[in-house]
GUMI-370853 format. One line per 5 residues: number of its first residue (from 0); their letters; for each residue x, y, z of N, C-alpha, C. Coordinates in nm, 3 decimals. Layout:
// GUMI-370853
NUM) A) X:Y:Z:X:Y:Z:X:Y:Z; ...
END
This chain:
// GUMI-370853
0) XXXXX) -5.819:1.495:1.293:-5.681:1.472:1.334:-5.648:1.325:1.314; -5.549:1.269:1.265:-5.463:1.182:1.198:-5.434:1.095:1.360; -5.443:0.942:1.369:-5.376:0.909:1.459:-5.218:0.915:1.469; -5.105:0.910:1.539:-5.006:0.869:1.471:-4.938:0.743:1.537; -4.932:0.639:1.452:-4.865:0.506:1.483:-4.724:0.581:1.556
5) XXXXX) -4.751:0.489:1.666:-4.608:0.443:1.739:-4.552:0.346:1.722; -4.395:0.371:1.716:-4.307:0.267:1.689:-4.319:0.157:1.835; -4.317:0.053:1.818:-4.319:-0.036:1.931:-4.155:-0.020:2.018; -4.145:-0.016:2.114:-4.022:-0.033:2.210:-3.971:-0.164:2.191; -3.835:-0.172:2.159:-3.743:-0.317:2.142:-3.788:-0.370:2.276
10) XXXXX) -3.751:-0.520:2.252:-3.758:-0.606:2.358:-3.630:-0.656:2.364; -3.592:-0.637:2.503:-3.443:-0.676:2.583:-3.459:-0.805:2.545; -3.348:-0.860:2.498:-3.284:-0.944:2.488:-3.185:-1.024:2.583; -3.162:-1.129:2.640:-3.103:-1.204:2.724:-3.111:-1.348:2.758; -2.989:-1.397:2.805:-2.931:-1.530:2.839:-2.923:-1.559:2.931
15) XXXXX) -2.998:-1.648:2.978:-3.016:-1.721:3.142:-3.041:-1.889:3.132; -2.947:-1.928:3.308:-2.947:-2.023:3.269:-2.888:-2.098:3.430; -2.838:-2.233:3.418:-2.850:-2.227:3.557:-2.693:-2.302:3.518; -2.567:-2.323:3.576:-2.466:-2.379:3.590:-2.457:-2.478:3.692; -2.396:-2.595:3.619:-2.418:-2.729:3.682:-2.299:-2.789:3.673
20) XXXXX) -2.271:-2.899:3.814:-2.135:-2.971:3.831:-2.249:-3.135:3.810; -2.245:-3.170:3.683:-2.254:-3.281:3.662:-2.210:-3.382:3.722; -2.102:-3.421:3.763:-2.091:-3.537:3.864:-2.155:-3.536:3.985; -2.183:-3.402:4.041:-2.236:-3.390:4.178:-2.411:-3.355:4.181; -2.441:-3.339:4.002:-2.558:-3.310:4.004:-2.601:-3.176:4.055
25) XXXXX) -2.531:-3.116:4.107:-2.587:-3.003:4.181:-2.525:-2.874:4.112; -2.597:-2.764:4.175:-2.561:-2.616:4.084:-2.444:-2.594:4.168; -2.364:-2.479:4.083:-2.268:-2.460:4.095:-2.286:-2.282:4.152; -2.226:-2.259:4.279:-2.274:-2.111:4.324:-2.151:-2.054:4.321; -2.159:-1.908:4.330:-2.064:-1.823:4.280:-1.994:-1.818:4.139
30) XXXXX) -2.021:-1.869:4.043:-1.944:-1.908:3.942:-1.967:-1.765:3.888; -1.879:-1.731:3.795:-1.866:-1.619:3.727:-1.826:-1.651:3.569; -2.004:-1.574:3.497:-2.004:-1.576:3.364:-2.012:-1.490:3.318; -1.937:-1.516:3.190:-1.915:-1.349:3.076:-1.988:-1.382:2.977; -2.032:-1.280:2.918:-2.077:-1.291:2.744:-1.961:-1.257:2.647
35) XXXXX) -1.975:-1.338:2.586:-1.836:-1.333:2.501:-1.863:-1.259:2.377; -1.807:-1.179:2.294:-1.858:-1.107:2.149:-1.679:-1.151:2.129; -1.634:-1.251:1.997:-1.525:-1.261:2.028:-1.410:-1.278:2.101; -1.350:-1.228:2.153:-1.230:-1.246:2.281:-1.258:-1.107:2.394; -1.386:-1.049:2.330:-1.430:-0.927:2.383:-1.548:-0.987:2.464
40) XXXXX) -1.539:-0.907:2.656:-1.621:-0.997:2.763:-1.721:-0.840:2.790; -1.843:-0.915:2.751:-1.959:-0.729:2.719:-2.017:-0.741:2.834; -2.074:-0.822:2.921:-2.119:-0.894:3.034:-2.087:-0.976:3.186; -2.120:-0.953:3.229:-2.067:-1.052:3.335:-2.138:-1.026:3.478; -2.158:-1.159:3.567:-2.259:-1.156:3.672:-2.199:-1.313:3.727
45) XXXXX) -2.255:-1.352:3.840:-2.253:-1.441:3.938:-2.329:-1.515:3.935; -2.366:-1.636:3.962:-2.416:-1.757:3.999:-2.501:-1.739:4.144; -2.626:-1.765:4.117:-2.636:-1.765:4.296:-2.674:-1.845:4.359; -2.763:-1.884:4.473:-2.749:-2.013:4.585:-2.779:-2.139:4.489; -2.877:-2.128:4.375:-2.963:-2.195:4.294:-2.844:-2.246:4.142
50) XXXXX) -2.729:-2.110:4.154:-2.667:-2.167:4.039:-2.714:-2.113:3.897; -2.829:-1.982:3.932:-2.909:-1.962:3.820:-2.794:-1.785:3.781; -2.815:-1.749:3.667:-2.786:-1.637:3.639:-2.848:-1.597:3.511; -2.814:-1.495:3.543:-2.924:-1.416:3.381:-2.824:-1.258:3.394; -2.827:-1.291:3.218:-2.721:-1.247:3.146:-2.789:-1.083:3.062
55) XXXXX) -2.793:-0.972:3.051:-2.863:-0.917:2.950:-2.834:-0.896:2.860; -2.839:-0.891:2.704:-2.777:-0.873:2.590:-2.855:-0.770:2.509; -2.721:-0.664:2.471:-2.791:-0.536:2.446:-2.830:-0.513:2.339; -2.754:-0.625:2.200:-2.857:-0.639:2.044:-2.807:-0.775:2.013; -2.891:-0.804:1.925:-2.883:-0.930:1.844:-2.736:-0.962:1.811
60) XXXXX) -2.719:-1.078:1.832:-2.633:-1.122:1.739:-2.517:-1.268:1.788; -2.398:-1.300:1.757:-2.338:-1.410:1.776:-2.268:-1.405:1.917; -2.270:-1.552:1.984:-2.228:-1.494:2.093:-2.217:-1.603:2.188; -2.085:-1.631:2.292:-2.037:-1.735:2.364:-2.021:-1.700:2.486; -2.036:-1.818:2.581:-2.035:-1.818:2.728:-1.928:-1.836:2.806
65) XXXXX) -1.869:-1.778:2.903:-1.713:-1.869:2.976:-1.805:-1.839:3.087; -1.707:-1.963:3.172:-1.750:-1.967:3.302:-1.654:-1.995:3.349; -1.676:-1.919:3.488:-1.464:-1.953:3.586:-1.536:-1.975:3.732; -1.457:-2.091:3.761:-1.520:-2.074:3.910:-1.393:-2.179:3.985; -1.336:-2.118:4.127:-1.237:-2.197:4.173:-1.264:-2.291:4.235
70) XXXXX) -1.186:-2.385:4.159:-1.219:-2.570:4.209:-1.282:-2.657:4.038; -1.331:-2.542:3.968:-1.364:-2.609:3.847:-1.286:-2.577:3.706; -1.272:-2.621:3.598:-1.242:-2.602:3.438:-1.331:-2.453:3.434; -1.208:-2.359:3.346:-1.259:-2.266:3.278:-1.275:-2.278:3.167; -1.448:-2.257:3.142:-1.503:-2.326:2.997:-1.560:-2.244:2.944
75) XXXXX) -1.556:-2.238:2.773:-1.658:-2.173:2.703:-1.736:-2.205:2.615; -1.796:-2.162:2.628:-1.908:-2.256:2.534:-1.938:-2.261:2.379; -1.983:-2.316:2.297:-1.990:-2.315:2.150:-2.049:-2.140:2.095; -2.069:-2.152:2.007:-2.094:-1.983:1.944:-2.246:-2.047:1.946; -2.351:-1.917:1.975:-2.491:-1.913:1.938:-2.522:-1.813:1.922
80) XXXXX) -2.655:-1.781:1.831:-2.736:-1.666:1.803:-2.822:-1.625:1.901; -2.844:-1.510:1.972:-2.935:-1.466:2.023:-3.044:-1.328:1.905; -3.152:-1.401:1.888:-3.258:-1.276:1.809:-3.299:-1.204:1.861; -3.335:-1.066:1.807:-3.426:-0.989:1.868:-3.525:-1.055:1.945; -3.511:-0.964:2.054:-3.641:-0.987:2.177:-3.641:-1.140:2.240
85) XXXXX) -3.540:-1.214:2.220:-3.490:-1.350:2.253:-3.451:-1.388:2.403; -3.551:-1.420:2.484:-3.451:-1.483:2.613:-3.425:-1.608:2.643; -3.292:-1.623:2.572:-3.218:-1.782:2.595:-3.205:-1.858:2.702; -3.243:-1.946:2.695:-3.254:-2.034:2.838:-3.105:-2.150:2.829; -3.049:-2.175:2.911:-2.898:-2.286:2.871:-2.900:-2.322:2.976
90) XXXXX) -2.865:-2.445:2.989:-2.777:-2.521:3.104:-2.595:-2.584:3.110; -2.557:-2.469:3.160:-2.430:-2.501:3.148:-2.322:-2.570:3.276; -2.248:-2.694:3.170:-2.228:-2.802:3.285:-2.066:-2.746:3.272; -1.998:-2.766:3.373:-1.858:-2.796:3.414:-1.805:-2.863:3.481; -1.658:-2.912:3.457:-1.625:-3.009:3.516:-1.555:-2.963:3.603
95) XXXXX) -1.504:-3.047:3.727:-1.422:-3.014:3.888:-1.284:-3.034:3.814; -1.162:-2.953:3.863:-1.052:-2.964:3.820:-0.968:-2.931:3.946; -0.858:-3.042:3.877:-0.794:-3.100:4.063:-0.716:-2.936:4.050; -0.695:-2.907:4.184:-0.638:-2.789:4.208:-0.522:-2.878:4.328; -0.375:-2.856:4.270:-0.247:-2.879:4.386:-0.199:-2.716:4.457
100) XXXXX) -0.213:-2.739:4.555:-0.194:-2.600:4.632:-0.057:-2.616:4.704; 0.030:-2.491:4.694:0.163:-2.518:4.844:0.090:-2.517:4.961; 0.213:-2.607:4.964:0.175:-2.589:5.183:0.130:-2.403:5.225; 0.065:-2.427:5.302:0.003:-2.289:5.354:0.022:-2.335:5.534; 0.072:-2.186:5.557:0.086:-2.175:5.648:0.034:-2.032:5.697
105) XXXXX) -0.087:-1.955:5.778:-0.119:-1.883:5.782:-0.056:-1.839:5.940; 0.007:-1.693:5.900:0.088:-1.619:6.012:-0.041:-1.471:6.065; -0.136:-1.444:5.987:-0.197:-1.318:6.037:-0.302:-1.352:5.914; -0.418:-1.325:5.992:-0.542:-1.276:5.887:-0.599:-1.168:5.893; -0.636:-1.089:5.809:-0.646:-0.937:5.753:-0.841:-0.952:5.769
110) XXXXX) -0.879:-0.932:5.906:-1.009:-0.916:5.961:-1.073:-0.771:5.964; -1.030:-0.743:5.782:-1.079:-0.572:5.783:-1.245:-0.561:5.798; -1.330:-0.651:5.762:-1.480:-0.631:5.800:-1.458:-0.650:5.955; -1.456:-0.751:6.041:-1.474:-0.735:6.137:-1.409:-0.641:6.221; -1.248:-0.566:6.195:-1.202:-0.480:6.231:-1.274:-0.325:6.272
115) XXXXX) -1.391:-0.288:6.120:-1.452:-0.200:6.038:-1.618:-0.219:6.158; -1.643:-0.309:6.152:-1.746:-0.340:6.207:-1.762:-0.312:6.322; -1.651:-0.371:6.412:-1.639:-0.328:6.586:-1.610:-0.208:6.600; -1.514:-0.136:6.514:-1.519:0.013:6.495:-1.610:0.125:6.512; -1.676:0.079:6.388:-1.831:0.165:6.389:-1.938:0.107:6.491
120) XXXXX) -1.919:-0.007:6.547:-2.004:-0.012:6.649:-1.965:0.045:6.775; -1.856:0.067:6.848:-1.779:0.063:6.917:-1.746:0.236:6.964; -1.705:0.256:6.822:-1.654:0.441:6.863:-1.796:0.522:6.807; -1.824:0.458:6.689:-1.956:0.570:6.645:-2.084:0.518:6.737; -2.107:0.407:6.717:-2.224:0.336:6.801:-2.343:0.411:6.829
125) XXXXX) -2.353:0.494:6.677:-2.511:0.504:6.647:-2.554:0.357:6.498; -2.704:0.365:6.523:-2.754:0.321:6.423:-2.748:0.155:6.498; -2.815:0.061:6.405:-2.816:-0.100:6.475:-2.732:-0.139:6.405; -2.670:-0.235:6.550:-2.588:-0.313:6.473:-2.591:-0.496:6.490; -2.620:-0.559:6.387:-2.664:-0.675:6.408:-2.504:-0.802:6.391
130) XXXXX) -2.479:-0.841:6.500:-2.364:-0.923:6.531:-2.351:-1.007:6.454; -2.252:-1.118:6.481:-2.283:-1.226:6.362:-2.391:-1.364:6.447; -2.375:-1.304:6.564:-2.508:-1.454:6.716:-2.648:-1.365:6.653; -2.672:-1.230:6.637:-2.788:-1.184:6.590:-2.790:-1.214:6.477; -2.690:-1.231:6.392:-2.766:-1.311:6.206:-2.795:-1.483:6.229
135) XXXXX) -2.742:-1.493:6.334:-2.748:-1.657:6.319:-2.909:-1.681:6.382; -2.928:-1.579:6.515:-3.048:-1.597:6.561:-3.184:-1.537:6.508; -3.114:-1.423:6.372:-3.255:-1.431:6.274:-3.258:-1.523:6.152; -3.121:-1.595:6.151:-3.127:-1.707:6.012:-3.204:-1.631:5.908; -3.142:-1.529:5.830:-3.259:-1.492:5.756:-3.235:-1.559:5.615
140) XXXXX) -3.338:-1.591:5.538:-3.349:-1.653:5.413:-3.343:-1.575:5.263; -3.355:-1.494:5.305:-3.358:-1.380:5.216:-3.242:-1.268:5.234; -3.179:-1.202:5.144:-3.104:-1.100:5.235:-3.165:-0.964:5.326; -3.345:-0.912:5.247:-3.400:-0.904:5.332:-3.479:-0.864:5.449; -3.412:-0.976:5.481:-3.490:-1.065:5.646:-3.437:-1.000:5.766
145) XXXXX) -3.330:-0.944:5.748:-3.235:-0.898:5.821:-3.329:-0.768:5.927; -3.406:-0.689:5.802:-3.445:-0.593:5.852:-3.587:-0.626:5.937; -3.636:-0.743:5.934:-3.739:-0.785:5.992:-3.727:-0.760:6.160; -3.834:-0.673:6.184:-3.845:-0.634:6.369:-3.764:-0.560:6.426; -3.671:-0.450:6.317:-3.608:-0.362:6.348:-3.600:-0.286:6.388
150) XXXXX) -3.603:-0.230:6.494:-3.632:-0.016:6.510:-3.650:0.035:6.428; -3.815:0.094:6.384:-3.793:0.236:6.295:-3.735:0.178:6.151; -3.755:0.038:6.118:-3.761:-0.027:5.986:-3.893:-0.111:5.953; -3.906:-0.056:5.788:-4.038:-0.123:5.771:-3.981:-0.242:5.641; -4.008:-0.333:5.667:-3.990:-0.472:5.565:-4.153:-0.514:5.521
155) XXXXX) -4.217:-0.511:5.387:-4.247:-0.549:5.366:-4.289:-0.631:5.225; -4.364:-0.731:5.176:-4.331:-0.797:5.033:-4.486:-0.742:4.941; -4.403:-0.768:4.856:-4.515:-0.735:4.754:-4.497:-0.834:4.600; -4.631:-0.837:4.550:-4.594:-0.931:4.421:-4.575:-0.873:4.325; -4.486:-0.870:4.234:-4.395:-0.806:4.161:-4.330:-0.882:4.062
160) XXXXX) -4.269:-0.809:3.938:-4.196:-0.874:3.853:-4.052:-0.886:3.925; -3.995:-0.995:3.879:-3.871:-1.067:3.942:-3.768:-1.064:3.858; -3.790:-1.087:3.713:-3.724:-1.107:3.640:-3.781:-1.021:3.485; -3.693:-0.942:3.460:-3.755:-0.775:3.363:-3.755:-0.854:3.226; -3.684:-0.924:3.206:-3.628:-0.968:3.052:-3.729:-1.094:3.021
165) XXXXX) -3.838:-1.184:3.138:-3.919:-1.247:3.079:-4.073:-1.250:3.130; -4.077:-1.105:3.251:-4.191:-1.039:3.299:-4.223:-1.166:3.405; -4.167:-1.246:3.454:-4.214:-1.369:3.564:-4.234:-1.300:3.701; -4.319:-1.319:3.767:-4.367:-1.255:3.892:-4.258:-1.366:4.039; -4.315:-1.272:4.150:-4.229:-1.343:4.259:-4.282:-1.225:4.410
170) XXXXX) -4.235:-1.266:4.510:-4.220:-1.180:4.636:-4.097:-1.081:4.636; -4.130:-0.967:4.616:-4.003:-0.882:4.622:-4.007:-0.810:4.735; -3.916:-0.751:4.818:-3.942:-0.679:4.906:-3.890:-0.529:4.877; -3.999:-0.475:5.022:-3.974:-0.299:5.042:-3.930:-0.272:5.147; -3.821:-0.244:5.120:-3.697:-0.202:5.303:-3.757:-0.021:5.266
175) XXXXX) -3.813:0.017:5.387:-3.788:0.168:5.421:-3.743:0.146:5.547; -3.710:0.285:5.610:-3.661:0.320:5.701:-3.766:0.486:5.745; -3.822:0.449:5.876:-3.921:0.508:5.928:-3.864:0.669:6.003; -3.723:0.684:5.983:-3.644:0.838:5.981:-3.583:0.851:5.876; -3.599:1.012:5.876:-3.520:1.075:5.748:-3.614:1.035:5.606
180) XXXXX) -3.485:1.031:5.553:-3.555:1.056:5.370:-3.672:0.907:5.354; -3.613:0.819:5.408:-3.687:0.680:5.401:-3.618:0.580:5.312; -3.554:0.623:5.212:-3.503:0.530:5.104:-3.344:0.448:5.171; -3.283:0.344:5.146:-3.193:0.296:5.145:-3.120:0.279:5.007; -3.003:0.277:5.084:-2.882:0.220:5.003:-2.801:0.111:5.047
185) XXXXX) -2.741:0.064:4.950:-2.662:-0.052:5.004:-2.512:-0.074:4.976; -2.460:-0.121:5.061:-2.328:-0.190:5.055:-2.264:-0.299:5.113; -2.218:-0.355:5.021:-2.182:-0.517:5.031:-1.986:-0.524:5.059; -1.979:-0.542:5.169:-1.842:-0.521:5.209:-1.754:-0.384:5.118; -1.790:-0.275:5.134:-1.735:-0.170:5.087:-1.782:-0.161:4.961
190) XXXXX) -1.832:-0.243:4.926:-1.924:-0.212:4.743:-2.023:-0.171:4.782; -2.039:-0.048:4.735:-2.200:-0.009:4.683:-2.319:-0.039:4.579; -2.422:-0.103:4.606:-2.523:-0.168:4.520:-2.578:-0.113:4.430; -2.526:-0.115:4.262:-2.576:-0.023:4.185:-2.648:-0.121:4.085; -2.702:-0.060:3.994:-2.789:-0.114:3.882:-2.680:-0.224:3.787
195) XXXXX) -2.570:-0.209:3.795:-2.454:-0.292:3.708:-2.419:-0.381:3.800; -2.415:-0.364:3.911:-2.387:-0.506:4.022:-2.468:-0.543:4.087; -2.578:-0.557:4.072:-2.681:-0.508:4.183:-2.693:-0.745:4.265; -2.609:-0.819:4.126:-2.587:-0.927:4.185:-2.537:-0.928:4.321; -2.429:-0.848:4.370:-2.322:-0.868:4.513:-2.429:-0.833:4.614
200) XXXXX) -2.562:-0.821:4.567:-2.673:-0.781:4.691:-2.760:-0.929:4.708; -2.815:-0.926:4.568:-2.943:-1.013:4.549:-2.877:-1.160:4.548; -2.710:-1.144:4.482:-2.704:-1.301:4.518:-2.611:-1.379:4.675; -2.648:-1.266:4.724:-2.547:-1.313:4.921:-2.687:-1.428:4.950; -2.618:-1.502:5.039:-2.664:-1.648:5.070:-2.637:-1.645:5.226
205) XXXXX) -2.728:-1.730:5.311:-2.781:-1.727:5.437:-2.638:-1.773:5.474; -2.527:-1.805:5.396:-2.389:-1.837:5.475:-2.329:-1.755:5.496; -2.302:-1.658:5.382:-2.243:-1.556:5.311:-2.236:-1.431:5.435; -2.350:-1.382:5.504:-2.357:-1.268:5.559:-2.326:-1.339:5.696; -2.237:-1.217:5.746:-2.216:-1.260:5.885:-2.223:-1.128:5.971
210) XXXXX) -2.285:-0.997:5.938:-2.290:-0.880:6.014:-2.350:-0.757:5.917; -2.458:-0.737:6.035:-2.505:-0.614:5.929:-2.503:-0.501:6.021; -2.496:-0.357:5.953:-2.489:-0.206:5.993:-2.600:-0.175:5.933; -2.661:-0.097:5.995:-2.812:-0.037:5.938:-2.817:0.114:6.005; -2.798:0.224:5.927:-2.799:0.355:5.991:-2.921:0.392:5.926
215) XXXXX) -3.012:0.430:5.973:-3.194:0.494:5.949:-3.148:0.611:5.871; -3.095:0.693:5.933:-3.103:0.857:5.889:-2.979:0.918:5.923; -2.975:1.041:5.764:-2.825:1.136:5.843:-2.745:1.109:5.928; -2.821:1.115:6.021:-2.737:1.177:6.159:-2.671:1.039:6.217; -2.732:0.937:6.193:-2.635:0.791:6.237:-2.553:0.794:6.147
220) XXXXX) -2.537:0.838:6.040:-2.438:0.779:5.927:-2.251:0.795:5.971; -2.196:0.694:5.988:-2.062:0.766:6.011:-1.980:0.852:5.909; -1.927:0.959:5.958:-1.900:1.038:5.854:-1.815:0.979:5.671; -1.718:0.881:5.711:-1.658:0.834:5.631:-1.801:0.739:5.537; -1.867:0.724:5.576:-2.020:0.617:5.454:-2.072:0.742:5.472
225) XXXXX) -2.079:0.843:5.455:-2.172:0.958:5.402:-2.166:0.985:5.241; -2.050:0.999:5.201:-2.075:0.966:5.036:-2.177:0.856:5.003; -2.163:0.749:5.076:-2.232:0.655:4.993:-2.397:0.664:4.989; -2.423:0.767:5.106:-2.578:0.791:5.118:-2.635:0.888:5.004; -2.526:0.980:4.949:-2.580:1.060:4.888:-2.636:1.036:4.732
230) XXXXX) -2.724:1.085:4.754:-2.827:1.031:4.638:-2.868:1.150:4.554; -2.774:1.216:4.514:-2.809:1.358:4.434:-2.745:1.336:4.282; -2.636:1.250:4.269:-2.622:1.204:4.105:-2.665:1.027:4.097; -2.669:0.905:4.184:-2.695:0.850:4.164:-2.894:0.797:4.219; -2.938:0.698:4.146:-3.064:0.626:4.169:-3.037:0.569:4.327
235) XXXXX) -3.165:0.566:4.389:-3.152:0.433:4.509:-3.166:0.314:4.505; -3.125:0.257:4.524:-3.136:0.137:4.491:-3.252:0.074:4.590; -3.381:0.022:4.548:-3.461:0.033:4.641:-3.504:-0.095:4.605; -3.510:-0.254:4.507:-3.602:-0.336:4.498:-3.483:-0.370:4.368; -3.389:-0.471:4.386:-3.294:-0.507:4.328:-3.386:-0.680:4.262
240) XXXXX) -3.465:-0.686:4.271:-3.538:-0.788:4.196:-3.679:-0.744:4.115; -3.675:-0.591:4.099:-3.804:-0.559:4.022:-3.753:-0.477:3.855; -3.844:-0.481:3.808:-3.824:-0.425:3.672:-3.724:-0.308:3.684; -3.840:-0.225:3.810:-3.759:-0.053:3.815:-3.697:-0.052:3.956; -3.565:-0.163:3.896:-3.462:-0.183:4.022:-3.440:-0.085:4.103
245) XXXXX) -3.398:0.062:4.039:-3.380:0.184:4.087:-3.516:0.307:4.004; -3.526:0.380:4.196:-3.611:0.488:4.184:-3.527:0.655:4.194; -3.562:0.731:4.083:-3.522:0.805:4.102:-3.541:0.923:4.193; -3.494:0.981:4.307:-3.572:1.062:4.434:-3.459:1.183:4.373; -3.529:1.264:4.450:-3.467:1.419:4.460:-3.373:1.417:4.511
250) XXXXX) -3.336:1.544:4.494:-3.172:1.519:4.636:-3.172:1.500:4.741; -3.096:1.425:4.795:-3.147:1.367:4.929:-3.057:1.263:5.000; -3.046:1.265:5.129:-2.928:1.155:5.227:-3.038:1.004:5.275; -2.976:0.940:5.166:-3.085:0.795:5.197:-3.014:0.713:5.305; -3.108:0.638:5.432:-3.014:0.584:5.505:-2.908:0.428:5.436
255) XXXXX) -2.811:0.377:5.507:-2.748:0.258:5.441:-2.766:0.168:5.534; -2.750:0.054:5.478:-2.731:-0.046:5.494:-2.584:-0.159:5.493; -2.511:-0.168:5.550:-2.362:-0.251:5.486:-2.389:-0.386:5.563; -2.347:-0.499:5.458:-2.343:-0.594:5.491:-2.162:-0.623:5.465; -2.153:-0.746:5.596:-2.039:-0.791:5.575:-2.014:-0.938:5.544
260) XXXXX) -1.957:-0.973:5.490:-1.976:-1.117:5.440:-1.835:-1.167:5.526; -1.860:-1.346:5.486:-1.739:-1.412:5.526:-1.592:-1.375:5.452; -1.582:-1.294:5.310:-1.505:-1.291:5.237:-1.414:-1.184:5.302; -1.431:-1.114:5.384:-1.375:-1.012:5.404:-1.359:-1.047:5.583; -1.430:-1.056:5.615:-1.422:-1.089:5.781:-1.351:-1.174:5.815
END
């Protein structure tokens, strides 16, 4: 019997890099970059505490950067080649741009997370609910940290690939939940954490979160976040910094997780 050669599997291709405010020396967080193919935007992701982002590019070929971020110049960058199996490294600088604002005068602020939050703690008031004096008094560093010493939650790290596109290792963590199916899901002020955004999870910052909901199983879930548990057409999202971001499970009600940030609260 004949061996038969296998074709080798392409190697992902991608652009990473860290965004920088040159006068201040320092990275620039939240910024939002596209991959440009022409006036056509194929890509796009966030900046996070570090200012770093990584871009994936799905084949070879020509290709430019914009970056938008409020308070700075929206810039793009010169045309470059990315090759097969290529992960581009860039440092991209921008400059601060004066922003003149009208007078503001604020008559009512629209406190739909915290509204949402006291709600479900309040009328449903199953499942934990961690305040914004309980995020301050776990300061967590990670997003996480949160689940550290929880009821019937298991947090723990493991060494792992961090980054898929150049195989670099790191501490990743494993959130289960010790009722029900075990797996989590997530949501980031009414977004749900999928494989295409999975940034609005991995890049929240120890400022950023100000209240978390954590329902273990089924039966805490409030009825209205029950779609979001269900895990019968989509992956779980279980390790948003490993190769195999998402695991695929059977059908099944994974518990959630919602975080609420300052943006919404």
């Amino acid at each position: 019997m004949q061996a038969q050669q296998l074709n080798p599997l392409p190697t992902p291709q991608a652009v990473r890099g860290n965004v920088i405010d040159p006068d201040a020396l320092a990275p620039v967080v939240s910024a939002e970059i596209f991959l440009l193919s022409g006036e056509d935007r194929l890509q796009a992701t966030l900046s996070n505490g570090a200012g770093y982002f990584l871009l994936p590019v799905r084949e070879p070929g020509t290709y430019r950067l914009e970056v938008r971020r409020l308070g700075y110049q929206t810039t793009r960058s010169e045309s470059f080649e990315v090759e097969s199996g290529e992960v581009l490294t860039v440092e991209f600088r921008v400059q601060r741009d004066a922003i003149q604002l009208e007078p503001l005068v604020v008559t009512a602020r629209n406190r739909r997370g915290m509204n949402e939050f006291l709600r479900n703690m309040d009328d449903w008031g199953r499942g934990l609910f961690l305040t914004p004096e309980a995020i301050d008094s776990i300061a967590p560093r990670h997003w996480a940290d949160v689940f550290s010493g929880q009821e019937d939650m298991w947090l723990s790290w493991n060494w792992g690939v961090i980054d898929p596109f150049t195989g670099s290792t790191g501490a990743v963590p494993n959130v289960r939940s010790l009722r029900g199916a075990g797996c989590m899901v997530y949501v980031v002020d009414r977004t749900r954490v999928t494989a295409d955004n999975s940034f609005v999870l991995t890049g929240l910052s120890r400022e950023s979160i100000v209240a978390v909901e954590i329902y273990r199983s089924p039966n805490e879930i409030p009825p209205h976040l029950l779609w979001q548990a269900d895990n019968e057409s989509e992956a779980s999202f279980t390790n948003p910094l490993s190769a195999t971001v998402f695991t695929t499970l059977e059908t099944q009600i994974c518990g959630v997780a919602v975080y609420w940030t300052r943006r919404v609260w």
